[in-house]
C-alpha positions as CSV (number, residue, x, y, z in Angstrom):
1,X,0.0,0.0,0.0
2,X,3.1,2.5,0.7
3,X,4.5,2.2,-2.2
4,X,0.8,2.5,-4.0
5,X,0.6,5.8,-2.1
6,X,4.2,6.9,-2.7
7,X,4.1,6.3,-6.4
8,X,1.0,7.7,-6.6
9,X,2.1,10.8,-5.2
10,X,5.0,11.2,-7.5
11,X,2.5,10.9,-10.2
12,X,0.2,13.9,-9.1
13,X,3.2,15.7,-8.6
14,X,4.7,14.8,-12.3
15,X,1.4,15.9,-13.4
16,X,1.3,19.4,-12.1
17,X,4.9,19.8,-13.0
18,X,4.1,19.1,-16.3
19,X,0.5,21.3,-16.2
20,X,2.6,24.1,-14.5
21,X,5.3,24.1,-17.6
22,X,2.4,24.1,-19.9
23,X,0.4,26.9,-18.9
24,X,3.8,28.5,-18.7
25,X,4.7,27.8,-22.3
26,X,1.6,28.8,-23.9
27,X,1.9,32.0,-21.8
28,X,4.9,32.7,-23.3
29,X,3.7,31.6,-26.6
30,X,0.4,33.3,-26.8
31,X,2.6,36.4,-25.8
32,X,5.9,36.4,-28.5
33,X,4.2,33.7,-31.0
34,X,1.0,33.5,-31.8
35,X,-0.8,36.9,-34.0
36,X,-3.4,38.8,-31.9
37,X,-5.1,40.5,-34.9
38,X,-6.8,44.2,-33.2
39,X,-7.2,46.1,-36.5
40,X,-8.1,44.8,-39.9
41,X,-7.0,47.8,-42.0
42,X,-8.6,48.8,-44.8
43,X,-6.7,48.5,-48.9
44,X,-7.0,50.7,-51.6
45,X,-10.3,49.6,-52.9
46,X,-11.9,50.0,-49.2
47,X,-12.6,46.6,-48.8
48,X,-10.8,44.4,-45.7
49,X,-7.3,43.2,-46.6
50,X,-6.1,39.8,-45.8
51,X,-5.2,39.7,-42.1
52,X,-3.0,37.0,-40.4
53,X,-4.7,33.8,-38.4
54,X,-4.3,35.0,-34.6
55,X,-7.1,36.2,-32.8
56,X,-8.5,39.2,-30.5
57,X,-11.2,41.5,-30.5
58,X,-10.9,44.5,-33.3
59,X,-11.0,47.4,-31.2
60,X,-10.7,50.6,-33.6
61,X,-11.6,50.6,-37.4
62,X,-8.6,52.9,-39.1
63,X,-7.0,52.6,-42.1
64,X,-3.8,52.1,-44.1
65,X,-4.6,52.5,-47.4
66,X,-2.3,54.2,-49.6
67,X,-5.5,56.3,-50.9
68,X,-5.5,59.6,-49.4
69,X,-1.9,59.5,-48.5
70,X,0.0,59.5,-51.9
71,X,1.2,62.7,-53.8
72,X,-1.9,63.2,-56.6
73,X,0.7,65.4,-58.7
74,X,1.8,63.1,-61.6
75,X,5.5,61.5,-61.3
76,X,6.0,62.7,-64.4
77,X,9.6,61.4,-66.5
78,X,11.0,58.7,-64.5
79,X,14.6,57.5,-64.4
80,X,16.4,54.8,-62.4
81,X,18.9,52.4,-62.2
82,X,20.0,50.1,-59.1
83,X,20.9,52.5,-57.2
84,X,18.9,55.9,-58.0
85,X,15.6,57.2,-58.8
86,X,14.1,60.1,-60.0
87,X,11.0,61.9,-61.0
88,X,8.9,65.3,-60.4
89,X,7.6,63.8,-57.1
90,X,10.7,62.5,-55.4
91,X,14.5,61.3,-55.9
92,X,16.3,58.6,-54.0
93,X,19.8,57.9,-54.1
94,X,21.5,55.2,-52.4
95,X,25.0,54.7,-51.3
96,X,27.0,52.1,-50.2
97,X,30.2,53.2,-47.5
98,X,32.1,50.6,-46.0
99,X,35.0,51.5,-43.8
100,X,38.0,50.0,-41.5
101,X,38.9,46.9,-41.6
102,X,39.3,43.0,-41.0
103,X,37.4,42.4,-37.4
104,X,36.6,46.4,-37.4
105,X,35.2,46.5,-40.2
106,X,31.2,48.7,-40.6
107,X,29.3,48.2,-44.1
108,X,25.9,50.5,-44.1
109,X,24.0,51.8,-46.5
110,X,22.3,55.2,-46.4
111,X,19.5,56.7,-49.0
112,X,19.5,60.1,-49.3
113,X,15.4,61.4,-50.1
114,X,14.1,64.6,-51.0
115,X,10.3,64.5,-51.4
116,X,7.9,67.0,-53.2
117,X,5.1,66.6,-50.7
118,X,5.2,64.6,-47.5
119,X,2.2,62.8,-48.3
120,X,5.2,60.5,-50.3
121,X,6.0,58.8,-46.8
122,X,3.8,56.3,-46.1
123,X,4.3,53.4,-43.5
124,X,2.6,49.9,-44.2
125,X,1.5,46.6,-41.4
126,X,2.4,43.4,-42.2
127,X,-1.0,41.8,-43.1
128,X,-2.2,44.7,-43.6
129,X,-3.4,44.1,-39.8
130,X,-2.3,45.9,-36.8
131,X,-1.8,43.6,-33.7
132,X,1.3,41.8,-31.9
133,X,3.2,39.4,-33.6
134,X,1.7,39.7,-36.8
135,X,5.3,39.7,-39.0
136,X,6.3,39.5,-42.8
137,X,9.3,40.2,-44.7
138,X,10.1,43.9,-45.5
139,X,10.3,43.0,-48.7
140,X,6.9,41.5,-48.8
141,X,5.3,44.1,-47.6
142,X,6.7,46.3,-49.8
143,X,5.8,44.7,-52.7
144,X,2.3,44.3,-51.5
145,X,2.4,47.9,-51.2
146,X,4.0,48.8,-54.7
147,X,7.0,50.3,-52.9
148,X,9.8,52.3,-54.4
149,X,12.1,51.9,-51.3
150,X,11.2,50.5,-47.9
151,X,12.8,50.4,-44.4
152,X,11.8,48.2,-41.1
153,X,9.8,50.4,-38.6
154,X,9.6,50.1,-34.9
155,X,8.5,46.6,-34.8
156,X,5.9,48.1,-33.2
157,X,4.2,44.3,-32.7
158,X,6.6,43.1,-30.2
159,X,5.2,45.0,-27.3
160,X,1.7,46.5,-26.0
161,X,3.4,50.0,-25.2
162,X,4.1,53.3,-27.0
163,X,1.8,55.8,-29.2
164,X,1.1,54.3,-32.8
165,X,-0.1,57.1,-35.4
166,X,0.0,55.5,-38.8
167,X,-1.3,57.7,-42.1
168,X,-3.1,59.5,-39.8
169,X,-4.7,56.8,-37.9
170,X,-4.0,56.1,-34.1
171,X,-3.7,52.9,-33.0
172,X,-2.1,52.6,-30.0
173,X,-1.7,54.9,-27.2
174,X,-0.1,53.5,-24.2
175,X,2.7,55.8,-23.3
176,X,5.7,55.2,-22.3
177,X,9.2,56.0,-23.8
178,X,10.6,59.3,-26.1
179,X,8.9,58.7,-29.4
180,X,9.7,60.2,-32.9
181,X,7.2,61.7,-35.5
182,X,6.5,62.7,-38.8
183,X,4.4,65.6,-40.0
184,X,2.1,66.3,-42.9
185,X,4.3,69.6,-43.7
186,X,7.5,67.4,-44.8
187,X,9.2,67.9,-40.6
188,X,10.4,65.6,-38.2
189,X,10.9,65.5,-34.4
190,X,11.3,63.1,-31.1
191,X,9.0,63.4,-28.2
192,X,8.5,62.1,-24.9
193,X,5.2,59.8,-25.3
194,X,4.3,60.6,-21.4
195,X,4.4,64.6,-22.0
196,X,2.6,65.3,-25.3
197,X,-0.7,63.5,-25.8
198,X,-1.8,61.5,-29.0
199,X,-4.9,64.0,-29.5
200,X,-2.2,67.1,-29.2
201,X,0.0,65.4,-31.8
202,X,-2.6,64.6,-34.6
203,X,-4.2,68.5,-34.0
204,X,-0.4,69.0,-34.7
205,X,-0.4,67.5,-38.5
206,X,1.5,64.4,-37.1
207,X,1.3,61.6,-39.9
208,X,3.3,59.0,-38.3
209,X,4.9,58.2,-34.9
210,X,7.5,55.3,-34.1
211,X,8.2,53.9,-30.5
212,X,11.3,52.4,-30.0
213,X,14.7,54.8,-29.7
214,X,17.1,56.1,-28.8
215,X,16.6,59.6,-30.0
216,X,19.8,60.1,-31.6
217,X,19.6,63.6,-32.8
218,X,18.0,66.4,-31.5
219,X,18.3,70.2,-32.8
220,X,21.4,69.0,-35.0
221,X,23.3,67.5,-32.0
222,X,23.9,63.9,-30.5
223,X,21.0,63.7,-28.4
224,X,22.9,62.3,-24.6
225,X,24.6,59.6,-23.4
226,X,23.8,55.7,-24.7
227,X,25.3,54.1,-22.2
228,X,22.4,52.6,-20.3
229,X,19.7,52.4,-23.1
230,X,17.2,50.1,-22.8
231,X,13.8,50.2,-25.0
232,X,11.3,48.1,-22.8
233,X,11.1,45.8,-20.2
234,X,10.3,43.0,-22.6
235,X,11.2,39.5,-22.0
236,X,14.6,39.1,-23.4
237,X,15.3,43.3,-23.8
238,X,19.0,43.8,-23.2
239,X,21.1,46.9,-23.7
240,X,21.7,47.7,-26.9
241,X,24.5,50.3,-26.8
242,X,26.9,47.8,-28.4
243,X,28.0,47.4,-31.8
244,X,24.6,46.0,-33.6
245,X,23.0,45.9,-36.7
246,X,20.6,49.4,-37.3
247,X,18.4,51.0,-39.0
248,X,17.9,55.0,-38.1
249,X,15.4,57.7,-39.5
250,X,16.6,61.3,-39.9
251,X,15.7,64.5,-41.5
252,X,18.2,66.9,-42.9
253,X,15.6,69.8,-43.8
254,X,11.7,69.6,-44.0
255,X,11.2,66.8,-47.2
256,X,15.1,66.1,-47.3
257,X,15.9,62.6,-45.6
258,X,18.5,60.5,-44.9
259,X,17.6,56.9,-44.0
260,X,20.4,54.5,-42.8
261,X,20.8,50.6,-42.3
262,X,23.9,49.1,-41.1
263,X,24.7,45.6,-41.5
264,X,26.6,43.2,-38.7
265,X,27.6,40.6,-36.9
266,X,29.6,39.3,-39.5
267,X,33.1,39.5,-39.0
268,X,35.5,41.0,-41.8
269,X,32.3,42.3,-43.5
270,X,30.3,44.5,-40.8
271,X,30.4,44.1,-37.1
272,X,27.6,46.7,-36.9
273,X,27.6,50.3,-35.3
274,X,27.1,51.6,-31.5
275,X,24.7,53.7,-30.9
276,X,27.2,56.8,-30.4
277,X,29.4,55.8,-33.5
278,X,24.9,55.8,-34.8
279,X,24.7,59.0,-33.7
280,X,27.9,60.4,-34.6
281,X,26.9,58.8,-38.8
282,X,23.4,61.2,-38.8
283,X,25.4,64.2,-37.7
284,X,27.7,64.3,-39.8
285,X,25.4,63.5,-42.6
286,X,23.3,66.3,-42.0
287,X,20.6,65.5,-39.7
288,X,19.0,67.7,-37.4
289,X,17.1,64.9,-35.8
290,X,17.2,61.4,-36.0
291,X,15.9,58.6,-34.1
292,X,17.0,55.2,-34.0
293,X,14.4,52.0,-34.9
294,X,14.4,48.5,-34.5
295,X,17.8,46.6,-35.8
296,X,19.6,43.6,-35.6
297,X,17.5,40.7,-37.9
298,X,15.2,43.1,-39.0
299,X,17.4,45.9,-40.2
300,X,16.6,45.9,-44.0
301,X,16.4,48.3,-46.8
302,X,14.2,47.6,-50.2
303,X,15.0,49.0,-53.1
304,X,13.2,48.9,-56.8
305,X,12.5,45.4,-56.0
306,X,15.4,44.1,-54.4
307,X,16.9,43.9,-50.7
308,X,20.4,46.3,-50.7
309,X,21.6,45.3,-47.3
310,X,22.6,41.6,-45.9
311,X,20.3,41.6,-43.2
312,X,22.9,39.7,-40.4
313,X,25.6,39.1,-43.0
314,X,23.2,36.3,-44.3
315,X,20.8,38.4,-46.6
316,X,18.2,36.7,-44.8
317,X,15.7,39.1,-44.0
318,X,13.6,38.7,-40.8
319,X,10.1,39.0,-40.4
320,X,9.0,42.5,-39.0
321,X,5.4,44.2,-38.3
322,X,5.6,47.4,-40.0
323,X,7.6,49.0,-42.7
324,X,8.4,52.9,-43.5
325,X,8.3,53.0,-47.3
326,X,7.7,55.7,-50.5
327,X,6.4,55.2,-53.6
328,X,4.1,57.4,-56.6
């Protein structure tokens, strides 16, 4: 009978060891896996776009359909090649720098944009659904979204925090950490989420916002001191001061932009950037602000249908949940 009892014991306890790790795992799961679809948004035509399979309850109606947003002037004569494009609307052009050497070696990529109107720079969800971990390729979206040139966004999926203003649309607004924006009359700045309010920033012609950071430039100068940066207390954050892969926004004048990926973690091609060497890049490029978005995998920059960059050294690209992009 004891040993009846005594294995039955170790049984029950087996068994809510096991439930324990199981409720634990789909926790986690249900949290960095599985697509929570909040917002179907609208395409072109009006109609619902395909959204991923996760579930959720929609909880604003908002759209991200390029109608409404575009330029209406005609691009007029267009010329390109793999590296440049130009019409009446817009002109992009695309350089790749690589300096130092063997171990210390940095390979980026920055575009240089000058718009016509604002209304050029559009951002885009993957699935056309806003949620959390909803992902695509940036290249995928892109396409999806007849995209000249794209960047990854804020990744805006991988945590519940931070003000979300997309074409006009809010999203989110849970704030939280300094934010940047873009506004209808071709200007750019940072702000602290916690201090300006979403209402005051859309009465203020914002367009767009991003939550992740650093800001890296403010007013023309390297914003403060990296050392301690973290983004959110997300399970897994770390600093992220180190040499990394990155991907930064920044304007030079109102409709003049300089958008910036650098590859890494690949040794004798790119080790990546710190945030101040980051910093240091958008000053001396021009910028008078300049904020820093989500890197590492997801640092990737479309071009005229291609990928420029080697996301990780690998050219794989890594699924992302939002992209910044321009097109006609």
């Amino acid at each position: 009978m004891k040993r009846i009892r005594t294995r039955t014991k170790v049984i029950l306890i087996i068994v809510i060891i096991l439930a324990i790790l199981g409720a634990i795992a789909y926790k986690l799961a249900d949290r960095y896996l599985i697509e929570h679809v909040e917002v179907v948004v609208t395409n072109d035509a009006g109609e619902e776009a395909a959204s991923g399979s996760g579930t959720g309850p929609e909880t604003q109606s908002g759209s991200n359909s390029d109608t409404g947003s575009e330029a209406d002037s005609d691009p007029g004569q267009v010329t390109s090649d793999d590296w440049n494009y130009s019409s009446d609307t817009q002109t992009i052009s695309i350089k790749k720098v690589q300096t130092g050497s063997g171990s210390d070696t940095i390979t980026y990529y920055v575009a240089d944009v000058v718009l016509k109107d604002a209304s050029s720079l559009l951002t885009a969800f993957a699935k056309d659904s806003f949620g959390t971990n909803i992902t695509q390729d940036t290249s995928t979206i892109a396409e999806n979204h007849d995209a000249i040139f794209a960047i990854n966004g804020d990744y805006y999926g991988f945590r519940d925090t931070g003000v979300v203003i997309r074409n006009g649309e809010l999203y989110r607004d849970e704030p939280e950490r300094d934010g940047f924006a873009t506004l209808a009359d071709g200007t750019m700045m940072s702000y602290n989420e916690e201090e300006v309010s979403s209402s005051e920033l859309l009465a203020e012609g914002v367009t767009n916002t991003f939550s992740f950071g650093p800001v890296l430039v403010k007013d023309g100068a390297i914003a403060g001191d990296f050392s301690k940066v973290k983004i959110d207390t997300n399970f897994g954050n770390r600093t992220i001061q180190n040499a990394n892969p990155r991907t930064g926004i920044g304007m030079i004048a109102p409709n003049h932009y300089v958008f910036v990926v650098v590859d890494g973690r690949s040794s004798g091609y790119s080790r990546g950037m710190t945030l101040d060497e980051f910093a240091q890049l958008f000053v001396d490029l021009g910028a008078t602000e300049a904020y820093n978005l989500d890197g590492g995998g997801s640092s990737t920059m479309y071009f005229m249908g291609r990928v420029v960059n080697e996301p990780l050294g690998k050219g794989n690209e890594r699924g992302v949940s939002d992209i910044i992009y321009l097109k006609e």
